[in-house]
C-alpha positions as CSV (number, residue, x, y, z in Angstrom):
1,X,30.6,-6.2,3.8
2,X,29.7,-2.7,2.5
3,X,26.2,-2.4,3.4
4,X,25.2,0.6,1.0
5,X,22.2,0.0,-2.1
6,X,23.0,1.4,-5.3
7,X,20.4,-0.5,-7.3
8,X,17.9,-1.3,-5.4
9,X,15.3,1.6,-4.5
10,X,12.4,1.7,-1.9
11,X,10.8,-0.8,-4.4
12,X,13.1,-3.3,-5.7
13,X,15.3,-2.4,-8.5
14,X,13.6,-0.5,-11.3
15,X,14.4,1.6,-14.4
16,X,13.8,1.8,-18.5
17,X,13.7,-1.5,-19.9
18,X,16.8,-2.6,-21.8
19,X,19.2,0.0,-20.4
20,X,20.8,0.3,-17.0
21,X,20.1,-0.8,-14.4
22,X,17.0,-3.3,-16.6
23,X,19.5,-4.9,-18.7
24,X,19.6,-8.7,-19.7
25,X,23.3,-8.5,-18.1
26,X,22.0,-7.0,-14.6
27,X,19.2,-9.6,-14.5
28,X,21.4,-12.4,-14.8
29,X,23.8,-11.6,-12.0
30,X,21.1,-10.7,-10.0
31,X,19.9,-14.3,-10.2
32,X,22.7,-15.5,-9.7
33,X,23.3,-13.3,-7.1
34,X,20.2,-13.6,-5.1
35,X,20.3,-17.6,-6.0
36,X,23.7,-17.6,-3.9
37,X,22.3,-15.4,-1.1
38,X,19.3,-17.8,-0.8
39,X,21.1,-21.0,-1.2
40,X,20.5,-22.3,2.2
41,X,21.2,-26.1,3.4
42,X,21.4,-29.1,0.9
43,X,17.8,-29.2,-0.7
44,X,16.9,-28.6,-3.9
45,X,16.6,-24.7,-3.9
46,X,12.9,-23.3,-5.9
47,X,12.6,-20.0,-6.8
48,X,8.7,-18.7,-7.8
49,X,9.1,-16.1,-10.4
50,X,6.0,-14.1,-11.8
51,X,5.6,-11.0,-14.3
52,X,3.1,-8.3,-15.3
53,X,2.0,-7.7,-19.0
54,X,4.7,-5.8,-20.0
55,X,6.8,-6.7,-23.1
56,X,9.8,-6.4,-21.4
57,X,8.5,-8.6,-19.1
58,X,9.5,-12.1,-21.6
59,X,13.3,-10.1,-21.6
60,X,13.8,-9.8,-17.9
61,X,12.0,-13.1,-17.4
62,X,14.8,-15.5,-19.5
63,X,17.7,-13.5,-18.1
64,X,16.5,-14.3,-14.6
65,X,16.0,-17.8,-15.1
66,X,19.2,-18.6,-16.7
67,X,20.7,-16.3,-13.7
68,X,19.0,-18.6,-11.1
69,X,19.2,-22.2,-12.7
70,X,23.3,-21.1,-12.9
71,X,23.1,-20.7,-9.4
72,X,22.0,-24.4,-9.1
73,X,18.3,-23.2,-8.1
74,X,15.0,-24.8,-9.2
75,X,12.5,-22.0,-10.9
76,X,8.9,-21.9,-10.9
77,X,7.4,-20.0,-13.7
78,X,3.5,-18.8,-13.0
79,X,3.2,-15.7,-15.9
80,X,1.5,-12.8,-15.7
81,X,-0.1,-12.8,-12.1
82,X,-0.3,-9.9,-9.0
83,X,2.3,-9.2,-7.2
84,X,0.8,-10.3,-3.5
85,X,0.1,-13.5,-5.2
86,X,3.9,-14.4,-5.5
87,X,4.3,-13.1,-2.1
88,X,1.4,-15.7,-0.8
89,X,2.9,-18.2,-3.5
90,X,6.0,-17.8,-2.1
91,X,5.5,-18.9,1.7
92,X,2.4,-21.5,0.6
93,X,5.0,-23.7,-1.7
94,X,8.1,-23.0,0.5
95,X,10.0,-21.5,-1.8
96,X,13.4,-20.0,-0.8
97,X,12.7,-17.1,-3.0
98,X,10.1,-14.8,-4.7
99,X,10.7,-12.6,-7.6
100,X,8.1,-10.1,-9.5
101,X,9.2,-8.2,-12.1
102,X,6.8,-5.3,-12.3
103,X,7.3,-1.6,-12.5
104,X,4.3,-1.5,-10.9
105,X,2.0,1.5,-12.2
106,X,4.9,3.1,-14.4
107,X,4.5,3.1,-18.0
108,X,5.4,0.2,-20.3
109,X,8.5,1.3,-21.2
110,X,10.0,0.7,-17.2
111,X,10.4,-2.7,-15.8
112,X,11.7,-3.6,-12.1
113,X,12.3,-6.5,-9.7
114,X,11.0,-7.4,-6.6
115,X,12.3,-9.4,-4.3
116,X,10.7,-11.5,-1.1
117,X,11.9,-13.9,1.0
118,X,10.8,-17.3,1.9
119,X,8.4,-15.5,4.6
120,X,6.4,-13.9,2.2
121,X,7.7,-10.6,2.9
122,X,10.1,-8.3,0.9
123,X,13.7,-8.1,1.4
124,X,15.2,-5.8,4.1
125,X,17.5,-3.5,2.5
126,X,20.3,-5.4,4.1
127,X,19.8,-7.8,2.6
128,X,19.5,-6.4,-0.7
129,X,23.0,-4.7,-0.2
130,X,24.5,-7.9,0.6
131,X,22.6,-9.3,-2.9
132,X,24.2,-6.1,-4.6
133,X,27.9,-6.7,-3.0
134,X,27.4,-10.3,-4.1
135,X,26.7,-8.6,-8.0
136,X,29.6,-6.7,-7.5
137,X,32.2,-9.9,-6.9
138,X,33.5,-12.5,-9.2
139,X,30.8,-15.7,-8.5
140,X,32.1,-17.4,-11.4
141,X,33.5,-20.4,-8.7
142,X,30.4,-20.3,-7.0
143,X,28.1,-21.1,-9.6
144,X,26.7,-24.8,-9.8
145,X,28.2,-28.0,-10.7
146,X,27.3,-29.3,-14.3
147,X,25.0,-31.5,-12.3
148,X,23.4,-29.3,-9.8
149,X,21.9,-26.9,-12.4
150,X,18.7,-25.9,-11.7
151,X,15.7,-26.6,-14.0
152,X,12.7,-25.2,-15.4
153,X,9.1,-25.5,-14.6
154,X,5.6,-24.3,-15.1
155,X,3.0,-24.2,-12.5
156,X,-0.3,-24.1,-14.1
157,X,-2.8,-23.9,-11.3
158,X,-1.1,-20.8,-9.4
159,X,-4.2,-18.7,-10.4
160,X,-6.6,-20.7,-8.9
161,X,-4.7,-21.0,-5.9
162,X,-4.6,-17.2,-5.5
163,X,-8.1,-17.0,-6.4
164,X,-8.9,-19.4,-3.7
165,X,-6.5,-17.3,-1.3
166,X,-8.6,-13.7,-1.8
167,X,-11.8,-15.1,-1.7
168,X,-11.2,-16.4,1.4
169,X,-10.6,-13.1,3.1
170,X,-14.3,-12.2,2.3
171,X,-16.7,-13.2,5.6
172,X,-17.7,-16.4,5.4
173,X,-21.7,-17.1,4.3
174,X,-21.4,-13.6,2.4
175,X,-22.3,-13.2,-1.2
176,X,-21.8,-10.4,-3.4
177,X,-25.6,-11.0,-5.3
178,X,-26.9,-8.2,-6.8
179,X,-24.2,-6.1,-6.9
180,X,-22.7,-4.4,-10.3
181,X,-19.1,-4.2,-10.1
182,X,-17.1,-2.3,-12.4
183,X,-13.5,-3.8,-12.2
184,X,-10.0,-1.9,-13.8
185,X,-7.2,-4.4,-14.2
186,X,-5.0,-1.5,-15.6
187,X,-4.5,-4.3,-18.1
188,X,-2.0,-5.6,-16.0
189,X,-1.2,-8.7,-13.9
190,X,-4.9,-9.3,-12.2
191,X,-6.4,-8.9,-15.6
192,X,-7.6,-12.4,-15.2
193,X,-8.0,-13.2,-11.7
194,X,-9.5,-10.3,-9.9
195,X,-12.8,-10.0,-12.0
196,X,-12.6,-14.0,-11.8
197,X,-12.7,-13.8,-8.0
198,X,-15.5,-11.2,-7.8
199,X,-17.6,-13.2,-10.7
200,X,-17.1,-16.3,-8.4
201,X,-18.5,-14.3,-5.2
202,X,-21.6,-13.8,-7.0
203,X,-21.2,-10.5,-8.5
204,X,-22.1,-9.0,-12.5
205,X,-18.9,-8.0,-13.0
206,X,-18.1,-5.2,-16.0
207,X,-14.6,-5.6,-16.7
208,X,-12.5,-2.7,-18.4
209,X,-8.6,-2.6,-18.5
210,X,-8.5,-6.3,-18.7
211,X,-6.9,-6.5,-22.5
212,X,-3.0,-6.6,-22.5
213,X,-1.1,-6.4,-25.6
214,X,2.6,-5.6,-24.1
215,X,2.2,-1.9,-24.3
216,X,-1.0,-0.7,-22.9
217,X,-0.5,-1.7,-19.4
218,X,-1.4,1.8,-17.1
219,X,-2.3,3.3,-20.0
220,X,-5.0,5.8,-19.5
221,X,-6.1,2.9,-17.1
222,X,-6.3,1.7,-13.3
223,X,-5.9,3.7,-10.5
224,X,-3.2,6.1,-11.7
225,X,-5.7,6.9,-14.2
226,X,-9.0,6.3,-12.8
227,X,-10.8,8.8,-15.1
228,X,-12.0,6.0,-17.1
229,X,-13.7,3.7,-14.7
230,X,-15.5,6.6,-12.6
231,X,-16.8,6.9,-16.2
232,X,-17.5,3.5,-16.6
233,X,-19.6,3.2,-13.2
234,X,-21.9,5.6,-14.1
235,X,-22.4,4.8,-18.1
236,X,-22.8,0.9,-16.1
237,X,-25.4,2.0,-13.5
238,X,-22.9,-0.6,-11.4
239,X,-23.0,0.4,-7.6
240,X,-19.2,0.7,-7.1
241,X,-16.1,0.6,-9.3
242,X,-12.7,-1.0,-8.7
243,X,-9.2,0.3,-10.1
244,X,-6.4,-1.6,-9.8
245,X,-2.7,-0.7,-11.0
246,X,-0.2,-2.8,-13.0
247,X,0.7,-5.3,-10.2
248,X,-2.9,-5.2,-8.8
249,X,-0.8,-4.2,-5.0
250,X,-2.8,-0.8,-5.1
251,X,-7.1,0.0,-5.6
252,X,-9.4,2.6,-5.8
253,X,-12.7,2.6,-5.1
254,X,-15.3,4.6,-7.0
255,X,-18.4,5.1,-5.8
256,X,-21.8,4.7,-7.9
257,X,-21.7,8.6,-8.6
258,X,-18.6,8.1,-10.4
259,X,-16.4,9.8,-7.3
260,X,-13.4,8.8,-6.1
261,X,-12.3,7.6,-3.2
262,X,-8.7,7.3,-1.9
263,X,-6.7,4.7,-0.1
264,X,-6.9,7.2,3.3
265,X,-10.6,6.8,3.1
266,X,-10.3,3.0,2.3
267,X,-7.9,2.6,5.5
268,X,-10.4,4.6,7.7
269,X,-13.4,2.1,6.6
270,X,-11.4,-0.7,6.9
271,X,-10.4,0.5,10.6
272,X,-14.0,1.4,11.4
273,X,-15.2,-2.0,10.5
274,X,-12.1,-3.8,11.9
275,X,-12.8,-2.1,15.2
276,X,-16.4,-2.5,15.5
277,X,-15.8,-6.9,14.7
278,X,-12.4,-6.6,17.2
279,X,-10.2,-7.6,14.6
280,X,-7.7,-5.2,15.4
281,X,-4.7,-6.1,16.7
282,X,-3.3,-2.5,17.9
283,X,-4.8,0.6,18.3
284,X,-2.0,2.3,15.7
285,X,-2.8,2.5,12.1
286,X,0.0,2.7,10.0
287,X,0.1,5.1,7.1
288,X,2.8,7.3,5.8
289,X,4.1,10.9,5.3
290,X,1.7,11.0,2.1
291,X,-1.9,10.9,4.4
292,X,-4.1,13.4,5.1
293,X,-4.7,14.7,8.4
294,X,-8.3,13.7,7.8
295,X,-7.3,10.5,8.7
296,X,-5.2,11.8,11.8
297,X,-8.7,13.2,13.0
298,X,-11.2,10.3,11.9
299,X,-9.4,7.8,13.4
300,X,-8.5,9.7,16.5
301,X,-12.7,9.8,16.9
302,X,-12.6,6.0,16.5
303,X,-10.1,5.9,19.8
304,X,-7.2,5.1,17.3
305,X,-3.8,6.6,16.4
306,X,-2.2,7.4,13.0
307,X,1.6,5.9,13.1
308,X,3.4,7.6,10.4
309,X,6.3,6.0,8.4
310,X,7.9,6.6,5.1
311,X,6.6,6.3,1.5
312,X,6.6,3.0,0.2
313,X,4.5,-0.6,1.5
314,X,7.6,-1.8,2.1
315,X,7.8,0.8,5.3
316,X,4.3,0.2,6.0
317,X,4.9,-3.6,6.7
318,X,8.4,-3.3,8.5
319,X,6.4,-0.7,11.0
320,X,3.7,-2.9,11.2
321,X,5.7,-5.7,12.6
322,X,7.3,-3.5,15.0
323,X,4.0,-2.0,17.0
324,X,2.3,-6.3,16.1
325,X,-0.4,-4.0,14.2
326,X,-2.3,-6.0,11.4
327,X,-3.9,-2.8,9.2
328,X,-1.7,-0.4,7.2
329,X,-1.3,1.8,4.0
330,X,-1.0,4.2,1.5
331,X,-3.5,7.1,0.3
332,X,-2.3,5.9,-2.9
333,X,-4.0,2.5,-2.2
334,X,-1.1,0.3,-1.0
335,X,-3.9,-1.5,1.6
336,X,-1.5,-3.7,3.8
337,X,-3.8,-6.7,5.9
338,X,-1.7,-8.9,7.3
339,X,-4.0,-10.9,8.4
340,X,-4.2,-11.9,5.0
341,X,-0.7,-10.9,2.9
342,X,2.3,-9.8,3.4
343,X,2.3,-6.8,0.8
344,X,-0.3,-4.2,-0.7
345,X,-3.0,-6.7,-2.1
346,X,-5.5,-4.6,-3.9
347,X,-7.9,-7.5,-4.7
348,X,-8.1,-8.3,-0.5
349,X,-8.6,-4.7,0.1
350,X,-11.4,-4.1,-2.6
351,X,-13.2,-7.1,-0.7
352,X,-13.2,-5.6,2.5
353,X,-14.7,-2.7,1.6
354,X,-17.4,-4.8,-0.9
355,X,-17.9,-6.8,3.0
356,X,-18.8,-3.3,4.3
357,X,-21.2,-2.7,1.6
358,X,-23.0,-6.1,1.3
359,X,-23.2,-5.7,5.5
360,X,-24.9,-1.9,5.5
361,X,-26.9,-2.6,2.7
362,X,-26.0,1.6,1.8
363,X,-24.7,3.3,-1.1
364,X,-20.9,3.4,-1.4
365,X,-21.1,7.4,-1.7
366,X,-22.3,6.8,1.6
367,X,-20.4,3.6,3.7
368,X,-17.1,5.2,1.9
369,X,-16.7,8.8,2.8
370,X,-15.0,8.7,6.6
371,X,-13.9,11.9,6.9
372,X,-13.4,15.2,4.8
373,X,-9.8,15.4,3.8
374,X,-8.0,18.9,4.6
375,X,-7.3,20.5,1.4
376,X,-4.3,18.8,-0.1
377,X,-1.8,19.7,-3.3
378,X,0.8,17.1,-4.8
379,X,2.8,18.4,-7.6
380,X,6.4,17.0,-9.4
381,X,9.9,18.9,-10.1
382,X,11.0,16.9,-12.5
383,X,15.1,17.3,-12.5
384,X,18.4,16.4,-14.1
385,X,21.3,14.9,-12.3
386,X,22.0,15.6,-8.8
387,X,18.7,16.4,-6.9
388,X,17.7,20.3,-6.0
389,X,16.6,19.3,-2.6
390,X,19.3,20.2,-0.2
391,X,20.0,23.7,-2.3
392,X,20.2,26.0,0.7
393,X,17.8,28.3,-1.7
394,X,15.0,25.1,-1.4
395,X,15.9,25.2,2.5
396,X,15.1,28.6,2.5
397,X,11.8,28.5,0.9
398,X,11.1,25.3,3.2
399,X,11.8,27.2,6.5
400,X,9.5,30.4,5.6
401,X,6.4,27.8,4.2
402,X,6.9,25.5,7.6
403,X,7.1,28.5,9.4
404,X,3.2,30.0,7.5
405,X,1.8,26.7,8.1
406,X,2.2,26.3,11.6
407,X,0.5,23.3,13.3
408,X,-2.5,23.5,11.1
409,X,-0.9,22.1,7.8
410,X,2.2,20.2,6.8
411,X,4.6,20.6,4.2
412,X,6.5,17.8,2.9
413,X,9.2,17.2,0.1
414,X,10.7,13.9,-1.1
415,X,12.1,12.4,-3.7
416,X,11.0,9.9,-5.5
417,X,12.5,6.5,-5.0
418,X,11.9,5.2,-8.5
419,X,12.0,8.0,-11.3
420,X,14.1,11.9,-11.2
421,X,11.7,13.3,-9.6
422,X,10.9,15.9,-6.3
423,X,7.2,15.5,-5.2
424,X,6.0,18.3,-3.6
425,X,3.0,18.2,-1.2
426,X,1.3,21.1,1.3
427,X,-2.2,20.4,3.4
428,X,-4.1,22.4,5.4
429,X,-7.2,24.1,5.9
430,X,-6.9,27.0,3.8
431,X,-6.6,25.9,0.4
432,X,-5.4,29.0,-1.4
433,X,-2.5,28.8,1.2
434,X,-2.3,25.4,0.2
435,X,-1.7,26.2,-3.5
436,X,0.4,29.2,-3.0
437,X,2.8,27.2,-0.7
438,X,3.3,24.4,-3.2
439,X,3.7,26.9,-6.1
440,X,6.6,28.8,-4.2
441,X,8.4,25.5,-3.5
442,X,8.2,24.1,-6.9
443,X,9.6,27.4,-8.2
444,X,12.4,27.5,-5.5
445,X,13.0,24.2,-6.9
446,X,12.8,25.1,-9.9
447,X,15.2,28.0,-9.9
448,X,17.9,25.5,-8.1
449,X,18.4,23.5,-11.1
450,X,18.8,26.6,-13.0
451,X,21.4,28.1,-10.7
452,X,23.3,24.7,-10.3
């Protein structure tokens, strides 16, 4: 069986809504598809399937459903809700199958799929080639008997039971009294249940991004866009603010001065304060290509080590099981605990850092600045068609600026796994090397697409 991913990216399968690969048509086999692959043993077979706000979401949703009940499997329907609630959904009702369809903190217009298994965790991706073989082959004698069709249900009380799930990460016999909170929902899928959850803790919550229409999810919003809340926290007096992104799997902290503070400084806190109770499992932190070495250095002072892997949670988890480490993420705000999920959670996260607060009794501006990041540039090539990476000319330029940099910065160029882009990003101490670096590889790669 071939073994190679077409569809599926380093996040499930994403792309603009109604065309390829987010058609009704691909939806439908993939139910199917994935109902076949997780057909396992003579039980009634229940698939939990959640959404985001998006208005493509009510599209992708029926398509699924009919994919999966032709597949003879049993679907769960629980709406709009956070992506690591379907994952804890998914192992807490013994499901044989998760499904969110989110496109996470892209704009409206893009939908995805996410897969996760029975465990709670998402697919491997051999796993998801053997789903995309199974698309590829005639299942039309494999689908269900006219009496082994699957049916249709709703599950009202899955908010409360996520609800219940992240408030139970927070220390026992804590409160959050007297504290402001300003809380960014990106009006996306924790729009309801993450300033629920912090209101229930004890907190005045000031909600903003928490109004949905279909369209406005990410928009000028959450923690792709954070602008808004840093606002918010100071206009509120609150003492900290809390951004979320479109499948709540991400946060960003704000501090009551209205600054902003990354997932890299979130995963030092979290390490600091994890270490200090002995909670840690390992002495490796898992982060990715995307941290600064700020965190390499802060952590090293803590007696811990940095354990690099690629971009994406999904990367973050798989080397997490490997090393039996139980703290991970992104600096984009991916926060993996495993003690408590089995993805990003950005609600569990935010509380951990709120536990911090409530047990200094300090400013955020001051319990949430770790470490002084070296100066760091990000930047996009957008391209056309095949990707200018490999261009011996981008090779070139990537030789000479790895050669400036030395062992005092990094230099790193990927693309991205869900849109046609090149991401660009230089660190080191010397910021105007910084921005000259990233500015000659963006116009190497530039010039690529223009020779090609």
């Amino acid at each position: 069986m071939s073994k190679t991913r077409h569809l599926f990216g380093t996040d499930g399968i994403r792309g603009l809504a109604n065309q390829d690969p987010m058609t009704v048509e691909i939806a439908q086999k993939l139910g199917q598809a994935a109902g076949l692959r997780f057909t396992r043993g003579v039980h009634r077979h229940r698939v939990l399937l959640g959404k985001d706000t998006r208005l493509s979401g009510y599209m992708i949703e029926c398509a699924l459903v009919s994919g999966f009940l032709s597949a003879g499997m049993d679907v769960t329907l629980v709406g709009p809700m956070p992506t690591p609630a379907i994952a804890m959904l998914t192992r807490s009702l013994r499901a044989d199958l998760g499904v969110m369809i989110s496109a996470s903190h892209n704009p409206f217009g893009d939908n995805g799929i996410k897969l996760f298994g029975p465990d709670g965790f998402k697919l491997s991706d051999e796993t998801e080639a053997e789903i995309e073989e199974l698309m590829r082959s005639d299942l039309a004698g494999r689908l269900a008997a006219p009496d082994r069709i699957g049916r249709a249900s709703r599950l009202n009380d899955a908010a409360g039971r996520y609800i219940e799930n992240a408030k139970a990460s927070f220390p026992r016999g804590r409160r959050l009294d007297g504290l402001r909170i300003v809380i960014d929902c990106a009006n996306g899928a924790a729009y309801r249940v993450a300033p629920t959850a912090l209101w229930e803790l004890g907190a005045e919550v000031i909600r903003i991004g928490c109004e949905p229409d279909g369209i406005n999810i990410n928009e000028q919003c959450g923690s792709t866009k954070p602008e808004s809340l840093c606002e918010a926290v100071v206009a509120h007096g609150a003492h900290i603010g809390i951004a979320l992104d479109g499948d709540a799997d991400r946060v960003l902290i704000a501090d009551e001065k209205g600054r902003l503070i990354d997932g890299d400084q979130i995963l030092a806190l979290i390490a600091r304060s994890w270490g200090r109770q002995g909670r840690l499992n390992s002495a490796q932190i898992v982060a990715t290509v995307m941290s600064n070495m700020g965190l390499a250095r802060c952590l090293e002072g803590l007696g811990l080590e940095l354990v690099r892997t690629a971009v994406g949670d999904r990367y973050v988890v798989e080397r997490m099981r490997e090393l039996g480490a139980n703290l991970g993420g992104e600096q984009s705000g991916h926060m993996v605990l495993s003690d408590f999920a089995t993805t990003g959670d950005g609600l569990v996260a935010a509380l951990q850092v709120l536990a911090v607060l409530v047990e200094e009794g300090r400013p955020a501006s001051e319990v949430c600045r770790m470490f002084t990041p070296f100066p760091q540039m990000l930047r996009n090539v957008r391209f056309a068609g095949k990707s200018p990476l490999h261009a011996p000319s981008v090779q070139d330029a990537r030789r000479r600026a790895e050669a400036e940099l030395g062992t005092a910065g990094r230099l790193l160029l990927r693309e991205s796994g869900t849109e046609p882009l090149v991401r660009v990003m230089a660190e080191a101490e010397d910021p105007a090397l910084v921005e000259r670096i990233v500015a000659e590889m963006c116009e190497a790669i530039d010039s690529a697409q223009v020779v090609a």
